[in-house]
C-alpha positions as CSV (number, residue, x, y, z in Angstrom):
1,X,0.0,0.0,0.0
2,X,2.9,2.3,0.5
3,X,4.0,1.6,-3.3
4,X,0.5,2.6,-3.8
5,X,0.8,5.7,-2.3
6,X,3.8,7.0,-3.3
7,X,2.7,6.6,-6.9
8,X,-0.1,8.0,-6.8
9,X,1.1,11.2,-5.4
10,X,3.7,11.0,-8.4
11,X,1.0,10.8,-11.1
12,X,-0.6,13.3,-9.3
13,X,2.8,15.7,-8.9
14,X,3.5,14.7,-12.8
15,X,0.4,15.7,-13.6
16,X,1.2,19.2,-12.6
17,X,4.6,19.4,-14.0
18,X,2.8,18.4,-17.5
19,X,0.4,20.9,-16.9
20,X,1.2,25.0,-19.0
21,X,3.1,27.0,-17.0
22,X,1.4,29.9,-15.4
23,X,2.0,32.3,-12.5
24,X,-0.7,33.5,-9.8
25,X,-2.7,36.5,-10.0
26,X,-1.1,36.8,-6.9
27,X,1.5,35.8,-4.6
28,X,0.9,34.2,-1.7
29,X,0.2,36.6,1.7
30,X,-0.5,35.2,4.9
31,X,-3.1,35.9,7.1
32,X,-4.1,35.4,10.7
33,X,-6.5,33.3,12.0
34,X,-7.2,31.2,15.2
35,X,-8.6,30.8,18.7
36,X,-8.6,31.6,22.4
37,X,-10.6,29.8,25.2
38,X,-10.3,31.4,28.9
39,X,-11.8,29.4,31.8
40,X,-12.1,30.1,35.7
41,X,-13.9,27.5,37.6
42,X,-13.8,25.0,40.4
43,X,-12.2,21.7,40.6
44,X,-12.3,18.9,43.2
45,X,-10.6,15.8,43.5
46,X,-9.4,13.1,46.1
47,X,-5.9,14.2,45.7
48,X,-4.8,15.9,48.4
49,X,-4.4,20.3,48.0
50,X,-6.6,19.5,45.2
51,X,-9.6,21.2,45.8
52,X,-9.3,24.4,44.3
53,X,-10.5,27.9,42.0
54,X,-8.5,28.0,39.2
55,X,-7.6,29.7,35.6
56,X,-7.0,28.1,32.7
57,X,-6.2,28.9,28.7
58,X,-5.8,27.5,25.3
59,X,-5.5,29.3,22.6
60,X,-3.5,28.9,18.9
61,X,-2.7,32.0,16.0
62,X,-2.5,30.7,12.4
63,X,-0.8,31.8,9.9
64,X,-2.7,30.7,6.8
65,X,-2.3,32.1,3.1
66,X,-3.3,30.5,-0.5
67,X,-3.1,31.1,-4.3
68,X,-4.8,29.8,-7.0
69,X,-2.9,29.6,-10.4
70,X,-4.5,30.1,-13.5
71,X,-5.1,26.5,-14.0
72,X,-7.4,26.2,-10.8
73,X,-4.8,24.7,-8.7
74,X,-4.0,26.1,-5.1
75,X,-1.1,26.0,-3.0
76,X,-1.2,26.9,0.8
77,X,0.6,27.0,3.7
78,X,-0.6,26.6,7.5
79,X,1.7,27.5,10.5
80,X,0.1,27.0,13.6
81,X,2.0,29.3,16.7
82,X,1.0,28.0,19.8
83,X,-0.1,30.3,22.6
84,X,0.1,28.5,26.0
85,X,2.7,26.2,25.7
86,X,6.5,26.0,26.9
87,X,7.7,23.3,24.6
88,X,6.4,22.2,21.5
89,X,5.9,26.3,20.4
90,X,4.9,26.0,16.8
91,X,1.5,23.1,16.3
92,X,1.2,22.2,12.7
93,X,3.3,23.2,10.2
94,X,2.4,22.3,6.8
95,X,2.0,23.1,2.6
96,X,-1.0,21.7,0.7
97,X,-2.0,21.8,-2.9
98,X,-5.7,21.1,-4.1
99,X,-7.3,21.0,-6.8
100,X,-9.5,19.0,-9.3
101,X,-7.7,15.7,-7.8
102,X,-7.7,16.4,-4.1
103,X,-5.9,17.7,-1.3
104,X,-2.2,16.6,-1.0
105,X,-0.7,17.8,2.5
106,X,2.9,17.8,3.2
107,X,4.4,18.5,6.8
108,X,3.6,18.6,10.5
109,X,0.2,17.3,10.5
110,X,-2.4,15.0,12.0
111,X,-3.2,11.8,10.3
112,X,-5.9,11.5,7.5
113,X,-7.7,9.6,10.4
114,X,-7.6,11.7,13.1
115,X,-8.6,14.8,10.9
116,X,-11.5,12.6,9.5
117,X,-12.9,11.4,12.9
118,X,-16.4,11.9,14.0
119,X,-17.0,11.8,17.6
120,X,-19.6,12.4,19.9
121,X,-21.3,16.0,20.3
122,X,-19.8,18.4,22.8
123,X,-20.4,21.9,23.5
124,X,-18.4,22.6,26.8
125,X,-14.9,21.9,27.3
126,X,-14.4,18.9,25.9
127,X,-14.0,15.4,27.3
128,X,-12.5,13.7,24.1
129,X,-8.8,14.6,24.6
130,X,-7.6,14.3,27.7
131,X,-9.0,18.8,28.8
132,X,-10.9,16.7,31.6
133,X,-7.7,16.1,33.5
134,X,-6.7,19.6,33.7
135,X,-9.6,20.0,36.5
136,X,-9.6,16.6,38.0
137,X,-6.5,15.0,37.5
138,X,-5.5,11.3,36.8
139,X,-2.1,9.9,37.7
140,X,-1.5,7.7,35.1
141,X,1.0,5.8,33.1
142,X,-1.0,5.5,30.2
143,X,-1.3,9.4,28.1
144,X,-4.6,11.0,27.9
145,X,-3.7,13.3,24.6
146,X,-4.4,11.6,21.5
147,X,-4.3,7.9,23.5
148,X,-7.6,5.9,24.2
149,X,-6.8,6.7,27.9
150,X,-8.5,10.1,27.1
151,X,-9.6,9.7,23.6
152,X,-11.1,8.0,20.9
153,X,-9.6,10.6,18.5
154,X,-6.2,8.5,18.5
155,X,-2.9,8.9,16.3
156,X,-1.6,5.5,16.3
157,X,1.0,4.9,19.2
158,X,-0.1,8.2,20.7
159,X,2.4,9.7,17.4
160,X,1.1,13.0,16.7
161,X,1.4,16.2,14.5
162,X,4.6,13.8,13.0
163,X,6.1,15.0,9.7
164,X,3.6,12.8,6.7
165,X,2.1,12.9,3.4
166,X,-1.5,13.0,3.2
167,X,-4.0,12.9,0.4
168,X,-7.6,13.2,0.3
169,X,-9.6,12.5,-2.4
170,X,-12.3,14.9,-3.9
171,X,-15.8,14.0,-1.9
172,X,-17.7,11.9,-4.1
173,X,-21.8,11.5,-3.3
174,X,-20.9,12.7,0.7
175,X,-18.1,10.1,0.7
176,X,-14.4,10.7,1.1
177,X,-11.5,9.1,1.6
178,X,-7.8,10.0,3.0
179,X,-4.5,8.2,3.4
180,X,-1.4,9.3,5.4
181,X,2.1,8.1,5.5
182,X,4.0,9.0,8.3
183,X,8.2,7.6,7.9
184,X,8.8,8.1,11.7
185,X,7.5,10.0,14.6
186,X,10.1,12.8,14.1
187,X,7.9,16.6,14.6
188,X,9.6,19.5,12.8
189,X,12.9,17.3,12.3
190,X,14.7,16.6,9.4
191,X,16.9,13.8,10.7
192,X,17.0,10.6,9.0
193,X,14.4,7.9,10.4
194,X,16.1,5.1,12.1
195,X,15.7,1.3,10.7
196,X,15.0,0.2,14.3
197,X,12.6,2.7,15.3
198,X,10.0,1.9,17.7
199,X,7.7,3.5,15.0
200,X,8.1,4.0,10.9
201,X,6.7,3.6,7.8
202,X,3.5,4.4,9.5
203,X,-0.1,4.1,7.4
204,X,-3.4,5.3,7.9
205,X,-6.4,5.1,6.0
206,X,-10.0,6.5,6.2
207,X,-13.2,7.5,4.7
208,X,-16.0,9.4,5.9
209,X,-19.7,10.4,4.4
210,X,-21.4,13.5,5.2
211,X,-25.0,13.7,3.8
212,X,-28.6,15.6,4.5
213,X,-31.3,14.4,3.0
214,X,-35.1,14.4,4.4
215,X,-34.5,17.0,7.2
216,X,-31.6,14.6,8.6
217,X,-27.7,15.3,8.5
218,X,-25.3,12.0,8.6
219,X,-21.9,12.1,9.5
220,X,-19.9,8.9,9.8
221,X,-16.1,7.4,9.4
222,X,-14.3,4.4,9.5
223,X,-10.2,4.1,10.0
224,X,-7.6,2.1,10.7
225,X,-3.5,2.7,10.6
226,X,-0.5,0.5,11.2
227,X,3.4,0.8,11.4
228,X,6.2,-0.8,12.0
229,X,8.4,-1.3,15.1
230,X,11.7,-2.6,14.2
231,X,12.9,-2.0,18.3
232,X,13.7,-5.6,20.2
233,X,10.8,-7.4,21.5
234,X,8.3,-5.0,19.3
235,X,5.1,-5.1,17.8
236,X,3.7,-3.3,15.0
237,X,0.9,-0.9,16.8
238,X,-2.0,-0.7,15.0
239,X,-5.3,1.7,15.3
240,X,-8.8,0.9,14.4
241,X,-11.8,3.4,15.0
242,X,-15.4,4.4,13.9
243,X,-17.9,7.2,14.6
244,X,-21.3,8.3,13.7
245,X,-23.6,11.6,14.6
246,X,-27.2,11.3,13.3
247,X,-28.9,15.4,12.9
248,X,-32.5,16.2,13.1
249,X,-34.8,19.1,14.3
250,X,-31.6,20.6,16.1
251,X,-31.1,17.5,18.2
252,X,-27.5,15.6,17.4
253,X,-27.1,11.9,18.5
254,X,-23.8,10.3,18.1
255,X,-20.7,8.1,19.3
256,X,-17.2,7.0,18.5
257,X,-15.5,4.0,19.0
258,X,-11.7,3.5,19.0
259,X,-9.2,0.2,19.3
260,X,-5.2,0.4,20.1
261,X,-3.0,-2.3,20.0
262,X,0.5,-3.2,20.6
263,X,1.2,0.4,22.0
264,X,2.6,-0.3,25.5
265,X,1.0,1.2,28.0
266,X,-1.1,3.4,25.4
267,X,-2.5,-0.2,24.3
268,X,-6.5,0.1,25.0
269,X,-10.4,0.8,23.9
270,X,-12.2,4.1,24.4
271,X,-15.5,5.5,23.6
272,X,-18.3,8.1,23.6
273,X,-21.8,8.4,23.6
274,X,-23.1,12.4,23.5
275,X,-26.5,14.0,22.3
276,X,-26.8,18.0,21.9
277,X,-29.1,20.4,20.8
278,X,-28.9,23.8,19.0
279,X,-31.3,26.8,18.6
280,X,-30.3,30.1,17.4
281,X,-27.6,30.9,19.4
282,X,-27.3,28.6,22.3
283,X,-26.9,25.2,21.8
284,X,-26.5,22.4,25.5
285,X,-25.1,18.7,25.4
286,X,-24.8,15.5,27.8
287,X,-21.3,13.5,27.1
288,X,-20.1,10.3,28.2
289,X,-16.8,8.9,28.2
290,X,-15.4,5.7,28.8
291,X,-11.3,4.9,27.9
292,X,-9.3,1.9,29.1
293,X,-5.4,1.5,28.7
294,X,-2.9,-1.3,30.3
295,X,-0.6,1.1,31.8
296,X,2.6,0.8,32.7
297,X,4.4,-2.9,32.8
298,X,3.9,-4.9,36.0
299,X,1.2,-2.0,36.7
300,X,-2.4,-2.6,37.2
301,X,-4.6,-1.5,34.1
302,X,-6.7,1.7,33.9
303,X,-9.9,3.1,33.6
304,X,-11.2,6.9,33.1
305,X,-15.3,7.9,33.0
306,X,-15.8,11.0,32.4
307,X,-19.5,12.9,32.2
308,X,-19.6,16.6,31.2
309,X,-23.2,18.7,31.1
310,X,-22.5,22.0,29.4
311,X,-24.2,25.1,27.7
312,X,-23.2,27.4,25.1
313,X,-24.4,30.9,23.9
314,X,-23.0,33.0,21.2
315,X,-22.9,36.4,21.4
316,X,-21.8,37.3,18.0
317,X,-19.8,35.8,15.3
318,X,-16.7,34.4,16.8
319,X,-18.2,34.6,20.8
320,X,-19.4,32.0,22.7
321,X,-19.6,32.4,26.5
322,X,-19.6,28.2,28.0
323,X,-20.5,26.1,31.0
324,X,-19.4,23.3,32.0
325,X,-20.0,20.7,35.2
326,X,-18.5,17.5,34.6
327,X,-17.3,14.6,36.8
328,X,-14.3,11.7,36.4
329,X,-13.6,8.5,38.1
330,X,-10.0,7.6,37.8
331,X,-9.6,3.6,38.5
332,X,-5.9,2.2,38.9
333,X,-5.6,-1.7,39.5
334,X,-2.4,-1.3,41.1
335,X,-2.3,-2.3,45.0
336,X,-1.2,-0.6,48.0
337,X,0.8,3.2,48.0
338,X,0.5,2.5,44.2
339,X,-3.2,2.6,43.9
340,X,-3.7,6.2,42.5
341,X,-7.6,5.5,41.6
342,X,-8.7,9.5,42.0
343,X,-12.6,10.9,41.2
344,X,-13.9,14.2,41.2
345,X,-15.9,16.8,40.3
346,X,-15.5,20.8,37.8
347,X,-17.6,23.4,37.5
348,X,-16.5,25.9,34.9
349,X,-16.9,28.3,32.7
350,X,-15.7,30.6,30.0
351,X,-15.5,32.0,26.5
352,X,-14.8,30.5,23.5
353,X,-13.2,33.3,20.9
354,X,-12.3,32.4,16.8
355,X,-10.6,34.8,14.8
């Protein structure tokens, strides 16, 4: 399937070396774009000095900027600058050119089946990537972030925004498909992949269909992604997943489903089950979440539940003020002083700003 990949992406780049040249109305100028979420609320947990008002923030700028040549094809860049971090400082990083045959991405990205997911609704904070731990936290030795501890949107062996080529195909009758190749988990480094990674030649494959028909919206995916590990003792991880949201009247219905295996401690099952509702501009939902990882060697294994209630209201385009009261139970099979099973409660909220 890599063979299959690469050459399509040469007919593809052929294709456009073929094709008259022309030059842009315009060169490319980048833009600004982005969001910012600020939240004060209450958190309380069993952990001890854990009971507490606190302030919290997310927020991303992007740099974004296109052009379309006179032959209909578009180039584009995306730099993502992140504004609450202290280590990874710049998100994505990526080109892209679409056109006629698709999208092709190339650079710091996330896999064709983590950007295709479908998960269930969610209007507060979020309990689908691992935010629910910054107000009741969970000592584990399984990750949270992109890991089916704290997600069923997964990259496969928790490998994310790596270096890949990605191509989507145009959507034909609501139905899509993408595939991503990823040579090793390097982010924003141009060293040479190693032969005995613990993760290479990675692959990932989805397709979604988006559809309305008969006052009802239909969104649904299906992936599944595999590389190799080439370190002593290793397995190939692989990642399977599926999703669906079913629209009507304002009401949305949904649930995802994800599988991990051969990741370590990240190995596990998650899922959600969610159901919203929108009118004008506020919009409330009811989550659930349910993940389960192995943890750490010679550790017990791990559970996280999660339940979030939450409102939202727009006050104009790019405004939405949010509340959220949610609730996590932590479970830890481990015995004794290394039990660190923890549950709690958050009340929150905030706004949501997109610029």
């Amino acid at each position: 399937m890599k063979k299959i990949l690469l050459g399509s992406t040469a007919l593809v780049a052929a294709g456009l070396m073929a094709a008259p040249a022309v030059q842009a109305e315009d060169p490319i100028q980048l833009g600004v774009g982005g969001y910012m979420e600020q939240w004060f609320g209450y958190g309380s947990s069993d952990i001890a000095d854990r009971d507490h008002l606190d302030q919290k923030s997310d927020s991303e700028v992007f740099f974004l900027g296109s052009t379309t040549l006179d032959n209909g094809i578009q180039f584009g860049v995306n730099v993502q600058l992140e504004g609450n971090s202290t280590g990874d400082q710049i998100d994505e990083s990526y080109a892209f050119i679409e056109g006629n045959f698709g999208r092709i991405l190339m650079g710091s990205e996330n896999s064709a089946g983590y950007i295709m997911g479908v998960a269930a609704p969610n209007v507060g904070i979020g309990i689908n990537s691992g935010d629910q731990s910054d107000w009741v936290p969970a000592a584990s030795d399984a990750g949270q972030f992109r890991a089916p501890l704290g997600a069923t949107s997964l990259e496969n062996a928790a490998v994310n925004d790596a270096n890949r080529l990605t191509y989507f195909t145009p959507r034909f009758g609501g139905i899509q498909g993408g595939i991503s190749y990823t040579p090793d988990s390097g982010e924003d480094s141009n060293t040479q992949p190693s032969e005995n990674a613990a993760y290479h030649n990675g692959l990932d494959v989805a397709v979604n269909f988006t559809e309305s028909f008969g006052g009802f919206d239909v969104a649904a995916f299906g992936r599944a992604g595999i590389a190799s590990n080439d370190a002593t003792g290793g397995d190939d991880p692989t990642v399977y997943g599926t999703g669906v949201n079913l629209g009507f009247a304002g009401f949305t219905v949904g649930g995802s489903y994800s599988l991990q295996e051969d990741a370590g401690a990240n190995e596990g099952q998650a899922f959600d089950l969610g159901v919203s509702y929108g009118t004008g501009p506020w919009g409330v939902s009811l989550t659930y979440f349910n993940g389960e990882a192995d943890g750490a060697a010679g550790g017990g294994n791990e559970e996280l539940q999660t339940i979030e209630a939450a409102a939202s209201y727009a006050l104009g385009p790019g405004i939405k003020v949010v509340g959220s009261v949610g609730w996590n139970d932590f479970e830890d099979d481990e015995t004794g002083a290394d039990d660190d099973s923890n549950d709690g409660f958050w009340i929150v909220s905030g706004i949501k700003l997109s610029f």
